[in-house]
Steps between C-alpha positions, in 0.01 A plus 500: 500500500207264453591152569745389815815281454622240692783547430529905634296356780741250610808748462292763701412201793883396491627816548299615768566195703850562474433914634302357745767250663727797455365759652148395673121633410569847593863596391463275174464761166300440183706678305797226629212278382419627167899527376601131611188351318546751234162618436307825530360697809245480293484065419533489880247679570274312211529186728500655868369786598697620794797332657258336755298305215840418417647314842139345523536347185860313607426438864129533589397157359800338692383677828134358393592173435707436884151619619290226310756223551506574905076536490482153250694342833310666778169361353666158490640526912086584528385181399768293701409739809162407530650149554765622717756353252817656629721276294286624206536838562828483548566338141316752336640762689873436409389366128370895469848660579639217209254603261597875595895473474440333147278763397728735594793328368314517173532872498780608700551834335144604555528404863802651558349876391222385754732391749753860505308691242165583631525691755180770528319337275193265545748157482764606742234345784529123362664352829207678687215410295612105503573506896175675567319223277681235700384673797130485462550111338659413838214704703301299333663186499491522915148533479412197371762275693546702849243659708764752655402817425879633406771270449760723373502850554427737174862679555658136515316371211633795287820468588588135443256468189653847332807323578464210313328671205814745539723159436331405196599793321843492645529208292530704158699826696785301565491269169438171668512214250142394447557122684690720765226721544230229492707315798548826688127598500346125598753477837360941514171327494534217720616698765213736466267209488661345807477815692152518410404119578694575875325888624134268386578245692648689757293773563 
């Protein structure tokens, strides 16, 4: 086999996304794979090497891409921070989780294998990765607008941020229209941001 086809390619990605929402990462079978796309163990193999090189190649540049859209906002709340531009922040901050539900609206079946599918393997952290990001933006948001030391505690932050990252993929688990969702996540966001504005100028 010297050249690759699209076309075997496609039928081998299709397939294995369906496997995948069946049956998650682990319990999900190449050979399942292989007779729904109709190909050979050995075609399969031609493209992807082992079943992880597979998922990768469906979900890994979805789990990438949440990353850079989140980190293209944080560098935005930077600038505004410096000039203690909480209205700012807050615009870009809420425009983030829009740009995130469309994204992910864009690719539901992808998300959904991230979502319920990949458990034990390097995406299944997603929620954790974002709220830890939003944790050290917000660190470091209070550092250039509040002398205080410690606004929120590190076991608070965690919980209401993982919380609200938890929401936005709630969103595409329970099928959410995309409007519906985008409605649902700006009031999730507002109240976070509220919250926020009231412990810093509280504290």
């Amino acid at each position: 086999m010297s050249e690759k086809n699209n076309d075997t390619y496609e039928r081998i990605l299709n397939a294995a996304k369906e496997e995948f929402l069946r049956n998650g990462y682990h319990s999900a079978s190449l050979r399942n794979i292989v007779k729904s796309a109709s190909v050979t163990t050995g075609s399969l193999y031609w493209y992807f090497k082992s079943k992880k090189e597979l998922f990768d190649a469906i979900v890994g540049v979805h789990y990438r891409q949440m990353l850079v859209l989140y980190d293209k906002a944080r560098n935005k709340v930077f600038d505004f921070s410096y000039n203690k531009n909480n209205e700012a922040v807050n615009e870009v901050g809420s425009n983030c989780f829009m740009e995130m539900l469309d994204y992910m609206y864009l690719h539901i079946p992808e998300f959904r294998i991230l979502i319920s599918g990949a458990e034990g393997t390097e995406y299944d952290d997603i929620v954790h990765t974002l709220a830890l990001r939003e944790i050290e933006s917000s660190e470091l948001f209070i550092g250039t607008v509040s002398k205080k030391e410690e606004v929120v505690s590190p076991e608070l932050a965690y919980i209401v941020v993982s919380g609200m990252f938890s929401g936005l993929f709630e969103m595409i688990k329970h099928d959410y229209p995309l409007p519906k969702a985008k409605k649902c996540m700006k009031e999730l966001y507002d109240f976070y941001a509220a919250g926020f504005s009231y412990i810093m100028n509280s504290s």
